[in-house]
Structure formats: structure tokens, C-alpha cells
C-alpha positions in Angstrom: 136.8 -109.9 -144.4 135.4 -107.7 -141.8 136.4 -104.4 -140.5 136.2 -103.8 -136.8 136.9 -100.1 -136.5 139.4 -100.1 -139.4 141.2 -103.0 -139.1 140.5 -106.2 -141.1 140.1 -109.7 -139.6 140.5 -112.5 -142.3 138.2 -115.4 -142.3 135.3 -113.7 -142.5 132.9 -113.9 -145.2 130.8 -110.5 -145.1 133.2 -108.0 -146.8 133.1 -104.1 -145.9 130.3 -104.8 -142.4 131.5 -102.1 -140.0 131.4 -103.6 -136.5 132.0 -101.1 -133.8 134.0 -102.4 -130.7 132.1 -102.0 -127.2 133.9 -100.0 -125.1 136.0 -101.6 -122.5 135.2 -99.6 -120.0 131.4 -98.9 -120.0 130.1 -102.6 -118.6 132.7 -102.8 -115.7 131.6 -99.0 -114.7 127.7 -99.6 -114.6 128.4 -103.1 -113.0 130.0 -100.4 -110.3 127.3 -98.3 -110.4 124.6 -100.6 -109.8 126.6 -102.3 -107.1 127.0 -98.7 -105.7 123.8 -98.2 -105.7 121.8 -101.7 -104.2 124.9 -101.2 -101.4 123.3 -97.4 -100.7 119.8 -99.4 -100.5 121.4 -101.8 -98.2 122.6 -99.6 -96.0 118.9 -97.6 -96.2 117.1 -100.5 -95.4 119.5 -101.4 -92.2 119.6 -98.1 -91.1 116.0 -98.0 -91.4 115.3 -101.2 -89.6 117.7 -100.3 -86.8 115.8 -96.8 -86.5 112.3 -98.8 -85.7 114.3 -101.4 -83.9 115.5 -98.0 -81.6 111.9 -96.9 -81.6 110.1 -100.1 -80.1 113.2 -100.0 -77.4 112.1 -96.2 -76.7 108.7 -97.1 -76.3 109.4 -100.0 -73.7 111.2 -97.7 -72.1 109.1 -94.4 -71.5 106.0 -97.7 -70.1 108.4 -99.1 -68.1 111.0 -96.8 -66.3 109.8 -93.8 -64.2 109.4 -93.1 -60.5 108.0 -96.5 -60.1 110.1 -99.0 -62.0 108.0 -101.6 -64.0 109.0 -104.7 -65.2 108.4 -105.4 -68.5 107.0 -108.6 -68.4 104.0 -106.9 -66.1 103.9 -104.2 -68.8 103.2 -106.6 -71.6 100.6 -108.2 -69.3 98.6 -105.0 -68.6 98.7 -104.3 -72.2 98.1 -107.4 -74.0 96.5 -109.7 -71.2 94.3 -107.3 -69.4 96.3 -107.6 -66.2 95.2 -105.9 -62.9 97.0 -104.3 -60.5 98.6 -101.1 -59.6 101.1 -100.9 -61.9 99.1 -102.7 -64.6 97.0 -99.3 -63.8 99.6 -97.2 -63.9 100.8 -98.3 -67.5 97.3 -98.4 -69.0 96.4 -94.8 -67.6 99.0 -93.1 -67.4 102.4 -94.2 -69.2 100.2 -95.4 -72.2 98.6 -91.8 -73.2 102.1 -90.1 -72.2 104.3 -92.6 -74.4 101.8 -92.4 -77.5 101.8 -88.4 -77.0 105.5 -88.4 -77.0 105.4 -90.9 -80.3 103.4 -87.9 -81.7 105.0 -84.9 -81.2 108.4 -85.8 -81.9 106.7 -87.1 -85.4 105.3 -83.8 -85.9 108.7 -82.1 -84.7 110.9 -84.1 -86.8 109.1 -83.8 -90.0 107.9 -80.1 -89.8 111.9 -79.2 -89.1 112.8 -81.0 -92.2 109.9 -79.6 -94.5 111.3 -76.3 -93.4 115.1 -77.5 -94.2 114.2 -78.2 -97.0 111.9 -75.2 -98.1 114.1 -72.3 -96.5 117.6 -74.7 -97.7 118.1 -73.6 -94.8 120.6 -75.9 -92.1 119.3 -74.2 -89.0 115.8 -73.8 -90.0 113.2 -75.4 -87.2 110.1 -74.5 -86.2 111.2 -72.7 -83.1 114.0 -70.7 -85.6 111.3 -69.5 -87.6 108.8 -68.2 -85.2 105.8 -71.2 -85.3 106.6 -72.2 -81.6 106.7 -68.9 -80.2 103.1 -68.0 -82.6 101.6 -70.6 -80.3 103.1 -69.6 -77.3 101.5 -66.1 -77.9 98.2 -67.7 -78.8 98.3 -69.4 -75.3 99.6 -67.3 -73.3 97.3 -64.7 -74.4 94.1 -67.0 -73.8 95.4 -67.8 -70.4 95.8 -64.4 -69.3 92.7 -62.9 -71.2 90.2 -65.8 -71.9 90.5 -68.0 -69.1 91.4 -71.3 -70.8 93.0 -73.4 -68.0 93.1 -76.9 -70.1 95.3 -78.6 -72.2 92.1 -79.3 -74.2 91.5 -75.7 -74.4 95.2 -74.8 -75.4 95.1 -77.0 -78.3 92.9 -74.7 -81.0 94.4 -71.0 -79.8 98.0 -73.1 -80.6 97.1 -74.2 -83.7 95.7 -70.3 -84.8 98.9 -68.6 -83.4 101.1 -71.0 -85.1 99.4 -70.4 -88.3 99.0 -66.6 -87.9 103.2 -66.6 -87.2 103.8 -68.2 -91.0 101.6 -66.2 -92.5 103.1 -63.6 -91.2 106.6 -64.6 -92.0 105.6 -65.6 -95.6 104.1 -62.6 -96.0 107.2 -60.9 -94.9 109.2 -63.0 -97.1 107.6 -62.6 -100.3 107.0 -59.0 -100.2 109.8 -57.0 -102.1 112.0 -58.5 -105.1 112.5 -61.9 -105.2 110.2 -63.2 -103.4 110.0 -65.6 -100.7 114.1 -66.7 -100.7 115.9 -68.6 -98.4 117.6 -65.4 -96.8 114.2 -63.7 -96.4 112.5 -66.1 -94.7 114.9 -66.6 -92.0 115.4 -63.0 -91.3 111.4 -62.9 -91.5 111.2 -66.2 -89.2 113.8 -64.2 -86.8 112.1 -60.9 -86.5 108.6 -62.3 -86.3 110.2 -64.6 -83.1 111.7 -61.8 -81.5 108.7 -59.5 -81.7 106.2 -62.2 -80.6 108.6 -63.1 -77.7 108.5 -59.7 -76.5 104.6 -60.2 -76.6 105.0 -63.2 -74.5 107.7 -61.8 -71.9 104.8 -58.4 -71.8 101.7 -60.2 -71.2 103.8 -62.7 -68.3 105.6 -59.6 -66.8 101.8 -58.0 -66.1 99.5 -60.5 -65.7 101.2 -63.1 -62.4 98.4 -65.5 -62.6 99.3 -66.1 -65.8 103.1 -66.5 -65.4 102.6 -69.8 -63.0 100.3 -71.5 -65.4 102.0 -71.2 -68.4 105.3 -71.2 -67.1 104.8 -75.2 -66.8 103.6 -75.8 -70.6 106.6 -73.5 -71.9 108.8 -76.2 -70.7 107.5 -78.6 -72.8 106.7 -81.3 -71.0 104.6 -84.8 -71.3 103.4 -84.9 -67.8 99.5 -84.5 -67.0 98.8 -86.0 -70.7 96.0 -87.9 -71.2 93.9 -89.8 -73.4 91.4 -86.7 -74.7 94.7 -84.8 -76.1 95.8 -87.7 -77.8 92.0 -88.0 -80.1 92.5 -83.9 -80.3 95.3 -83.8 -82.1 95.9 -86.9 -84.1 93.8 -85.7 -87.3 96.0 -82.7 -87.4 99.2 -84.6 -87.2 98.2 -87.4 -89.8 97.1 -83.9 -92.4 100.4 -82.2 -91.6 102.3 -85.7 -92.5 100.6 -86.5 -96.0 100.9 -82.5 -96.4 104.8 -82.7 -95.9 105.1 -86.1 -97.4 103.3 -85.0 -100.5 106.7 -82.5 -101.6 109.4 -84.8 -100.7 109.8 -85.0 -104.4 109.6 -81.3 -104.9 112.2 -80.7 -101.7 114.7 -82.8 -103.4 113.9 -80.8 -106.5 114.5 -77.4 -104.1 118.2 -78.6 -102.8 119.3 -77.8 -106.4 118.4 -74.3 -106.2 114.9 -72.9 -107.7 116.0 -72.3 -111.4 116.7 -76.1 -111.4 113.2 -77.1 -109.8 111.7 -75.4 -112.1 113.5 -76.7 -115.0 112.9 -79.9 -113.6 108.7 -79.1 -113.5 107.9 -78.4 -110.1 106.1 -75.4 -108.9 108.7 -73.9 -106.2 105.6 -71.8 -104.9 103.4 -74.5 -104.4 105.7 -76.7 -102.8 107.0 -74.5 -100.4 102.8 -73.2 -99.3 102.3 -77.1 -99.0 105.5 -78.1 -97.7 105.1 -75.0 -94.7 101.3 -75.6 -94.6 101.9 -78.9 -93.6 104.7 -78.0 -91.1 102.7 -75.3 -89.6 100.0 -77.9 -88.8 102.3 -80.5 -87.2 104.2 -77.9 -85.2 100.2 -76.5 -83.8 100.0 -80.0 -82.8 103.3 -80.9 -81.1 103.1 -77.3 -79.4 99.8 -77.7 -78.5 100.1 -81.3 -76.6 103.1 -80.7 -75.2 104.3 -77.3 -75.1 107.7 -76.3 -77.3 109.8 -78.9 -77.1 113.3 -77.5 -78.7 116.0 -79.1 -80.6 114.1 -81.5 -82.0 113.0 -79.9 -85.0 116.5 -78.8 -85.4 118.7 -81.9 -84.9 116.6 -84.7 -85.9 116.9 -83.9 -89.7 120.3 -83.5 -90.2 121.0 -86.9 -87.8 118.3 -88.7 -90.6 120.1 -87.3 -93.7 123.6 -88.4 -92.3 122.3 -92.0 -92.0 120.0 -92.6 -94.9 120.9 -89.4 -97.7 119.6 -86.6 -98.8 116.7 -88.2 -100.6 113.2 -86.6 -98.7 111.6 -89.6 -100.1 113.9 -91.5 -97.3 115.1 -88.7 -95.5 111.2 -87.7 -94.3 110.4 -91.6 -93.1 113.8 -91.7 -91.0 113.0 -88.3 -89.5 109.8 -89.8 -88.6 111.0 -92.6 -86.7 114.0 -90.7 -84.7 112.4 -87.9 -83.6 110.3 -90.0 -81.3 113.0 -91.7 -80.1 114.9 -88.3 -79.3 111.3 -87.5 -76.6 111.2 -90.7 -75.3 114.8 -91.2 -73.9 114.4 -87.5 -73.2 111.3 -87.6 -71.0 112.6 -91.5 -69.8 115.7 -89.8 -68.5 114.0 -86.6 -67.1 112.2 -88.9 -64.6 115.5 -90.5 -63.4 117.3 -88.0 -63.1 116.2 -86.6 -60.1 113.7 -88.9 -58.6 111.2 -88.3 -57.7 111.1 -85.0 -59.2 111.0 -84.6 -63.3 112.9 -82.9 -65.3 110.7 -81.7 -68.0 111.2 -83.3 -71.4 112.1 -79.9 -73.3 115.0 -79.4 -71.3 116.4 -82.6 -72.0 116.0 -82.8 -75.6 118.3 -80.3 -75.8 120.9 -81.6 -73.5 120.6 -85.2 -75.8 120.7 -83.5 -79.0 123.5 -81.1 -78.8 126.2 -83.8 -78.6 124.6 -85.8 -81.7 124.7 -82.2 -83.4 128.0 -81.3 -82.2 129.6 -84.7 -83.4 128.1 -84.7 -86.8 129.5 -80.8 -87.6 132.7 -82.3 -86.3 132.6 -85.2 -88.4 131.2 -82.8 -91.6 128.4 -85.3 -91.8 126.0 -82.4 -91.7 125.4 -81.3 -95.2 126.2 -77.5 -96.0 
């Protein structure tokens, strides 16, 4: 005999074994599970693929349309065949450092608005939100009007020191009184510190005309007039602010949960969040500092990235990467069709591209809450 959960079954020889049954149910649920799951990583994977698929299209693009449309067969030539010509010229000196500037700030853009998602679990946090943008706006406008820096070249460092003086400031803000740095208290930190420092701005502009004309064109945000020496300038501090950012992904996911559960799960909340924003602070100097603030990027480009691929950083960060570029690059492609043969700065079209993507995913409630 044998006994299978209390019941005998005859012809068998070891009397008294207990057998337990498997449950019916357990192998056909993680059969579901796991199918679940390599279908989500399907769906990744394509989603990712399309995104670079999007991104090589967006780069053809911004080299190929403009004022003077280019075909791209010539394009490919004056890139890969040494080509002369005029417009062989005009890709490899002009369209060349505007598209890989582009490439690079709406990198930096896209990941520094979702490091700051994610560290303020915050849905409308962006580095224009919480006062970075406008800290290098200052810092420029400021050495315009007082220093006499007239270059992109010399814009670049004084963006970079206002951007990091704003979220110090804001952290400091945050983290002063109980509880520390929450999500609440570094919005409302992010808000005042953006409203005092456009005041600055609007003070310094209102007295100082010279000034107003000048900077009134890098405000914009704009990738005209880019060259070549802004791209080698700013490059080291984007690839620093993207390991920074990429280095929490773990500890953002950890975050989402709320910080009681991040730290029951072993991650230091402070430490992600000075790395996380250390990291963003950097990328947004950068961005601001080649090409002015650029807005809605920051902002849209995060929650567009978790609706396709998750809310996995470790996925959600890589995505983020990939279609914030493409967001400047149709933006600055269709500024310069526009209204030929005038431009229509890139800053001001981001924002009239992104709105309907953000507008459609609220509807939809594919934004997370």
C-alpha cells in the first residue's frame, strides 16, 4: 500500500510512505508567469530596437533636410566617401556638429528628467521644474552682462556653476527642517529657488539692453551656430553625468516603493538621491550650456519611455536615452521647415511636439501616478 495524502492505493509494496500530491495549480501558473515575463522582454527588446531604429531615421533627417534640401545619397558620400562639393561641405561643417550636439543634449535632457522622477517621485519633476535650467540661465546671463563672455565656449563653465549652485541650493532647502529632503520639499524648494532666480534673470535683462539681445537668442534654446569646439567641451561632462545617473537605476527602482522600503531593501536613500541629482545636475550644465534650455524634454521624455518599456530604470534610463534625441532632432528638423528660410528655434518646438505625446498618454492613463 501507499498513502497519497490519506488515501490508500493498492498494489503497492512500500506500506505507510506518505507521498504528498503536487499541486495542480502551481506548474500551469509559473508556466504563465514565465511566459508573461519573456513576452514583457519581447516587447522590451522590440520597443527598444524600434527606438534606435527612430534614432538613426532622426539623424538622417536633421543632415539632410534644412533650408537647402540634401539628398541622402550625397550625404552618405560626404560622410563616408570624402565627397566634395557644396553640400558635401555643408553636411561635414555644419549639419554634422549641429546633429551630434542635438544627439547630446536631448541625452543629457532625457536622463537628468528621469534621475529627478525618480528621486523627487515626483511626475512633473524636470530640470527646468526644479530650478537647474534657470541656475544656468542666471550664471550666463550674469557673465554676459558683467564679465563680458560673448561665446558659446565661454557660456559653457558659468552654466555648469549656476546649475550646480541652484541644487545645492534646493537640496539644502529641502533637507533643512524635519524630514529631510522629501518629495514635497524638494519641489516646493525647486519652485521657489526658479522663481527667485527668474526674477534675477528678468532684473539683470530689464537694466543691462546689451545684454537682453545676446542672450535673448541662447534662452530659446536653439542648435544653430553650433560647432565642433562645443561638442569636445561638453562631452566629458555628459558621459560623467550618464554613468553618475546610470549608477542608481537600481536604487530609483528601490525609491518608487517609498524610502522605508529602499531601505529595507539596503540602499542608502541619501546617497542615491546626491548621486542620482549629482549626476543630473551635470547633464542638465551640459545640455543648458550647448544649447540653451531646451523645455519639455526633460519632462515628457520619461514618462513616453516608461509607457513603452516599464517602470524598470534599468530599462527605463536606456529608452530615455534614445528618445530624447529623437524629440530635438525632429524638433530642430521641423523648425527649419517651417518657415523657410527663417528657423524656428528648437526650444520652441519641443514643446509644441511633446505636449500631444503628453497629453495622449494622461488620456490614455499610460502615465504612471
Amino acid at each position: 500500500m501507499f498513502v497519497v495524502m490519506g488515501d490508500i492505493v493498492p498494489g503497492c509494496s512500500n506500506t505507510g510512505a506518505v507521498y504528498t500530491k503536487p499541486s495542480l495549480t502551481e506548474p500551469p501558473l509559473a508556466r504563465m508567469g514565465a511566459l508573461m515575463t519573456a513576452a514583457f522582454r519581447s516587447r522590451r527588446v522590440l520597443a527598444t530596437s524600434a527606438a534606435v531604429v527612430a534614432l538613426l531615421l532622426a539623424v538622417l533627417l536633421s543632415l539632410a533636410v534644412g533650408a537647402r534640401a540634401i539628398a541622402p545619397g550625397t550625404v552618405f558620400d560626404a560622410l563616408l566617401h570624402g565627397a566634395t562639393g557644396d553640400d558635401a561641405e555643408v553636411v561635414r561643417q555644419l549639419r554634422v556638429p549641429r546633429t551630434v550636439i542635438g544627439l547630446m543634449v536631448g541625452v543629457a535632457l532625457a536622463l537628468a528628467g528621469t534621475a529627478l522622477q525618480g528621486i523627487t517621485r515626483n511626475p512633473i519633476a524636470d530640470p527646468g521644474i526644479l530650478g537647474i535650467s534657470q541656475g544656468s540661465s542666471v550664471a550666463v546671463v550674469l557673465a554676459i552682462a558683467f564679465l563680458g563672455v560673448h561665446s558659446l565656449s565661454g557660456y559653457v563653465w558659468f552654466a555648469f556653476v549656476g546649475a550646480a549652485l541652484a541644487s545645492v541650493a534646493v537640496y539644502a532647502i529641502a533637507s533643512s527642517g524635519r524630514g529631510g529632503a522629501t518629495p514635497v520639499k524638494l519641489a516646493l524648494g525647486g519652485a521657489a529657488i526658479n522663481a527667485l532666480l527668474l526674477s534675477v534673470t528678468t532684473g539683470v535683462l530689464t537694466t543691462k539692453a546689451a545684454a537682453l539681445d545676446e542672450f535673448r537668442f541662447w534662452q530659446t534654446g536653439s542648435l544653430d551656430g553650433r560647432d565642433a569646439a562645443t561638442i569636445e567641451q561638453i562631452w566629458p561632462f555628459l558621459l560623467v553625468g550618464a554613468v553618475l545617473v546610470l549608477s542608481v537605476a537600481r536604487g530609483l527602482d528601490a525609491l518608487a516603493l517609498g524610502e522605508d522600503v529602499a531601505k529595507g531593501l539596503g540602499q542608502n536613500v541619501a546617497t542615491v538621491r546626491i548621486v542620482g541629482g549629482l549626476g543630473a545636475t551635470v547633464l542638465t550644465g551640459a545640455a543648458v550650456a550647448a544649447a540653451g534650455p531646451i523645455a519639455f524634454v526633460g519632462l515628457a521624455v520619461p514618462h513616453i519611455a516608461r509607457a513603452v518599456v516599464g517602470s524598470d530604470h534599468r530599462w527605463v534610463l536606456p529608452m530615455a536615452a534614445l528618445t530624447g534625441p529623437v524629440m530635438v532632432l525632429v524638433a530642430d528638423v521641423a523648425g527649419r521647415v517651417v518657415f523657410p528660410p527663417g528657423e524656428i528655434p528648437a526650444g520652441v518646438m519641443t514643446a509644441l511636439i511633446g505636449v500631444p505625446f503628453l497629453v495622449t498618454l494622461v488620456r490614455r492613463k499610460a502615465v504612471p501616478a
